[in-house]
TORBAGU-591384 format. One record per residue (C-alpha): y, z, x; residue number from 1. Coordinates in nm, 4 decimals, padded with zeros to 6 digits. Example, Ala and Ser with C-alpha at 12.3 -4.5 7.8 and 13.67 -1.06 7.14 Angstrom:
<pts>
[[-00.4500; 00.7800; 01.2300]; 1]
[[-00.1060; 00.7140; 01.3670]; 2]
</pts>
This chain:
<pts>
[[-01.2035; -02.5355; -02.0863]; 1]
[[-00.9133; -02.5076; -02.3267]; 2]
[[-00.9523; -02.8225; -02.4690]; 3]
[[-01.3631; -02.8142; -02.4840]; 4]
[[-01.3627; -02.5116; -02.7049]; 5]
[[-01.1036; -02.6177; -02.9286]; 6]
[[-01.3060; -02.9431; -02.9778]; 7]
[[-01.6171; -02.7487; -03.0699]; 8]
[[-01.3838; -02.5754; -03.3438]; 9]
[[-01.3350; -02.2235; -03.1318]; 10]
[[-00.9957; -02.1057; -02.9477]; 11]
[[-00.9570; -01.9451; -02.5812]; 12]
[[-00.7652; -01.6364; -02.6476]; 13]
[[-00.7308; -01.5323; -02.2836]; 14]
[[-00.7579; -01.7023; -01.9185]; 15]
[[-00.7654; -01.5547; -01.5872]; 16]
[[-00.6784; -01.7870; -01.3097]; 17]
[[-00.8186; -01.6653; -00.9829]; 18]
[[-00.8307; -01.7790; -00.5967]; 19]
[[-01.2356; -01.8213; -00.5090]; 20]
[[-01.3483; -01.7429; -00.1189]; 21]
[[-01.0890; -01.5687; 00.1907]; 22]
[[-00.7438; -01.4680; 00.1420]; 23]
[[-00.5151; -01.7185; 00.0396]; 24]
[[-00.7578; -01.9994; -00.1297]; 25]
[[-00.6291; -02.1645; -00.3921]; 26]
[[-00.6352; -02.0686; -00.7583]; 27]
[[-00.9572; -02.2697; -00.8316]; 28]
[[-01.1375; -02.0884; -01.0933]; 29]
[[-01.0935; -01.9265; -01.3928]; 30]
[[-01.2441; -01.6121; -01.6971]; 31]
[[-01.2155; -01.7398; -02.0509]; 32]
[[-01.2141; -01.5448; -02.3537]; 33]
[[-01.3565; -01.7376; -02.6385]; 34]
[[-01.3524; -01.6566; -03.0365]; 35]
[[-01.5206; -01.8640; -03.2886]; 36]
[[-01.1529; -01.9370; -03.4827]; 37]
[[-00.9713; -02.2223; -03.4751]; 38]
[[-00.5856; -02.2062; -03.3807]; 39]
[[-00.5146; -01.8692; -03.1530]; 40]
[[-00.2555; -01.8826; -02.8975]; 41]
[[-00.4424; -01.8653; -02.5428]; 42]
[[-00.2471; -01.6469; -02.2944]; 43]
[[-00.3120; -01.7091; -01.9403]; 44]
[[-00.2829; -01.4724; -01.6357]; 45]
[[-00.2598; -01.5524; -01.2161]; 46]
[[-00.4464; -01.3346; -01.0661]; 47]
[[-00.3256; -01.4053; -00.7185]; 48]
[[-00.5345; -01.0297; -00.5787]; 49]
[[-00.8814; -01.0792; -00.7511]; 50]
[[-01.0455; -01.1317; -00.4649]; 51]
[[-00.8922; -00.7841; -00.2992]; 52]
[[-00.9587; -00.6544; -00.6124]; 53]
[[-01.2739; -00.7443; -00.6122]; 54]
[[-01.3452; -00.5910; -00.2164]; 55]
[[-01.1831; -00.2660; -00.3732]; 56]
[[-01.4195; -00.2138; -00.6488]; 57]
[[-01.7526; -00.3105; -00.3799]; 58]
[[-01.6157; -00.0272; -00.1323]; 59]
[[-01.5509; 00.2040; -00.4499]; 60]
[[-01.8746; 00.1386; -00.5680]; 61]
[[-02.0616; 00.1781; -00.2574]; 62]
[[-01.9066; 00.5497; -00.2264]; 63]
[[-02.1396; 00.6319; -00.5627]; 64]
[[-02.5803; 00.5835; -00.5423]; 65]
[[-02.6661; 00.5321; -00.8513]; 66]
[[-02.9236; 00.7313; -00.9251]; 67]
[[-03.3469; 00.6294; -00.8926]; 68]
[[-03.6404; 00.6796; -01.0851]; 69]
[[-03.8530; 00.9463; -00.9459]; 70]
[[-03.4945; 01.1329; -00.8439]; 71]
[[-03.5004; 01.3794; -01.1084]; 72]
[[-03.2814; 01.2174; -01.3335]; 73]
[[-03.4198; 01.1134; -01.7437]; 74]
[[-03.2532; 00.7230; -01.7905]; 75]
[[-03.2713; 00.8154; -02.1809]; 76]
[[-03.0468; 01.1474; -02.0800]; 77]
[[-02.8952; 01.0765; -01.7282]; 78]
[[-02.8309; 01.4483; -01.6692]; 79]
[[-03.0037; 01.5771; -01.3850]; 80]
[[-03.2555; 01.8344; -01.4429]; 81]
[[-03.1472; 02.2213; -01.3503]; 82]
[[-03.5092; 02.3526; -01.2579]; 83]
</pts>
């Protein structure tokens, strides 16, 4: 990816290796961050616990319902109304 962007005149900043699938995959995959500028160092991270990072923020997530429309709440003003 490195080399792509840099030959389309841009830089990768950041990567973030990660493992894809069940516990213990290999590092297979990866999240660029890309700026239209030549020449900036690219830093890259191993994220060996994305993917039990990734279960944590599902079971967070699933402990808050978002709120639907009909539910009382204005999407312009999400504060649920009092009367």
């Amino acid at each position: 990816m490195r080399k792509f962007v840099e030959g389309a005149g841009m830089s990768c900043v950041q990567q973030e290796i990660v493992p894809w699938g069940t516990e213990g995959s290999s590092m297979i995959d990866c999240m660029s961050t890309i700026v239209n500028a030549r020449g900036n160092h690219c830093s890259v991270v191993k994220n060996v616990r994305f993917m039990q990072e990734a279960a944590a923020i599902k079971r967070i997530s699933s402990l808050r319902q978002l709120p639907q429309e009909g539910d009382g709440v204005n999407f312009v003003n999400p504060v649920r109304r009092l009367f």
